[in-house]
MILUM-882337 format. One line per 3 residues: number of its first residue (from 1); their letters; for each residue y, x, z of C-alpha. Coordinates in Angstrom, 2 decimals, m for minus. Example, Ala and Ser with C-alpha at 12.3 -4.5 7.8 and 13.67 -1.06 7.14 Angstrom:
BEGIN
1 = as = m4.50 12.30 7.80 | m1.06 13.67 7.14
This chain:
BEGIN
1 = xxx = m1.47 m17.29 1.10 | m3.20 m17.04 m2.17 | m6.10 m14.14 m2.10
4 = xxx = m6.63 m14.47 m5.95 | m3.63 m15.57 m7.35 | m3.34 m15.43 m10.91
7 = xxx = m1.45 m12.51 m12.32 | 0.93 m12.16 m15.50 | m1.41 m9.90 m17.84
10 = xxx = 1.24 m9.01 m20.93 | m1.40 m9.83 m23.92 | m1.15 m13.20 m22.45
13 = xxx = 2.86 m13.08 m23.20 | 3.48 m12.04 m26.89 | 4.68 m14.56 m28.98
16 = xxx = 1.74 m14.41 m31.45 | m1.82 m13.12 m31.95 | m3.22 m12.42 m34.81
19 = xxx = m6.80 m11.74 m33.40 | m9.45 m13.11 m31.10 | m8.70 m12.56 m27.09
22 = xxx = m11.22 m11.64 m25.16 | m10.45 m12.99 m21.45 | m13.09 m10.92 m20.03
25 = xxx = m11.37 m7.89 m20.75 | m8.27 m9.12 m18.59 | m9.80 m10.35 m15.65
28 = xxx = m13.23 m11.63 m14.77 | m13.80 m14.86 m15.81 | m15.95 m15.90 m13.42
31 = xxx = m15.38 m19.13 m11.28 | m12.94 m18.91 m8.11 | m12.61 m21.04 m5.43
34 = xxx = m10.83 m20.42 m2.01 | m10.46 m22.44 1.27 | m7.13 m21.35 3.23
37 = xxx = m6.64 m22.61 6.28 | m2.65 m21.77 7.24 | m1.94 m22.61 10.61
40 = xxx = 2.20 m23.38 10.88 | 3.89 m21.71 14.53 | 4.18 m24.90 17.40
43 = xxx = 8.40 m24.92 16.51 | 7.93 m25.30 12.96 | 6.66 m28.84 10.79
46 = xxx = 6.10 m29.05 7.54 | 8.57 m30.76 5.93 | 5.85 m32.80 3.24
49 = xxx = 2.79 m32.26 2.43 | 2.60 m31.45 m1.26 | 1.28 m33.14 m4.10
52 = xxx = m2.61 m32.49 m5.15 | m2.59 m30.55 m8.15 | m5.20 m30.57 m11.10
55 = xxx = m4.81 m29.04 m14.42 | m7.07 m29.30 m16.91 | m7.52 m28.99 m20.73
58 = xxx = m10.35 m27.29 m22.90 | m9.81 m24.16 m21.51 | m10.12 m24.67 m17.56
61 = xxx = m9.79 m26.18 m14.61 | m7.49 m25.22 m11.89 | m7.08 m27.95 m9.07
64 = xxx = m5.11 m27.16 m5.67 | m5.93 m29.58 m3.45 | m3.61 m29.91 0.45
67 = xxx = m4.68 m31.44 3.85 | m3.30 m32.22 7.19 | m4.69 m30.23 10.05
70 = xxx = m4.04 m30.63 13.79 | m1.71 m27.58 13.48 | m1.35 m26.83 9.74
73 = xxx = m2.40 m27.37 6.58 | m5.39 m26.49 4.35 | m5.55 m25.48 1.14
76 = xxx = m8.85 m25.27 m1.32 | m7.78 m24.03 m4.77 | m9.90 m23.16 m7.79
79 = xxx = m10.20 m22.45 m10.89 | m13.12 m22.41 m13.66 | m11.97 m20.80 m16.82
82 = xxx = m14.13 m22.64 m19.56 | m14.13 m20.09 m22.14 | m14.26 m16.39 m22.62
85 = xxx = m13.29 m16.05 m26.45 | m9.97 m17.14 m27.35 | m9.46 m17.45 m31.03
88 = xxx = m5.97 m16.55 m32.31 | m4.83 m20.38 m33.53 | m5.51 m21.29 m29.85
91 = xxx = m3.48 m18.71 m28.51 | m0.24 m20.91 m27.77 | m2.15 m23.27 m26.41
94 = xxx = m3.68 m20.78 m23.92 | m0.72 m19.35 m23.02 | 0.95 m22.61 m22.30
97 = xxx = m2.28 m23.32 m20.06 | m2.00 m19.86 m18.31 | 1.85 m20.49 m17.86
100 = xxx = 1.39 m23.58 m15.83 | m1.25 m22.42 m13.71 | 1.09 m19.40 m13.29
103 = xxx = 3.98 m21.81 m11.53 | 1.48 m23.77 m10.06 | 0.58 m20.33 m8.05
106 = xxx = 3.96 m20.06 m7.20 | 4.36 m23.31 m5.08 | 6.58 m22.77 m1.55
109 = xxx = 5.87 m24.65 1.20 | 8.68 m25.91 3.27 | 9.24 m25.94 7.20
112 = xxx = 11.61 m27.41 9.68 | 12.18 m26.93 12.91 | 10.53 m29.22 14.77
């Protein structure tokens, strides 16, 4: 249900820069933060409610945050990118950053029948 998901960009994929990244020219870099609230069918359940998520280092700060409603579940997510210039030593560090908010993106939610 994720209306800005984060998306693979392949600059943020090579195996080694040997310049400066510019973020801004990827994607805007501007704070995001959404508020999802996913109601779940009366014959379904969800099966747990997932873990809290927070990621942070000196490049962002991505936290997905879950809570029981009356008939689903909602979800606030965001994510502040702290810096716009990427200088090439950093680069593996970034990517590493980017890769885990990638799979965090990618979380399932799982139902039963109730």
């Amino acid at each position: 249900p994720l209306l800005n998901a984060i998306t693979t960009r392949p600059p943020l994929f090579n195996e080694k820069r040997y310049n400066n990244l510019d973020l801004n020219a990827l994607f805007d870099v501007v704070p995001s933060y959404q508020n999802i609230d996913l109601e779940i069918p009366a014959e379904f359940q969800l099966m747990d409610l997932p873990k809290d998520i927070l990621i942070e280092n000196k490049f962002g700060r991505y936290e997905m945050l879950f809570e029981e409603m009356e008939n689903g579940i909602k979800i606030k997510r965001s994510l502040v990118l702290k810096k716009r210039l990427i200088e090439f030593q950093d680069y593996q560090e970034l990517k590493d950053f980017y890769i885990e908010l990638l799979d965090a993106d990618r979380m399932k939610l799982a139902l039963t029948k109730a």
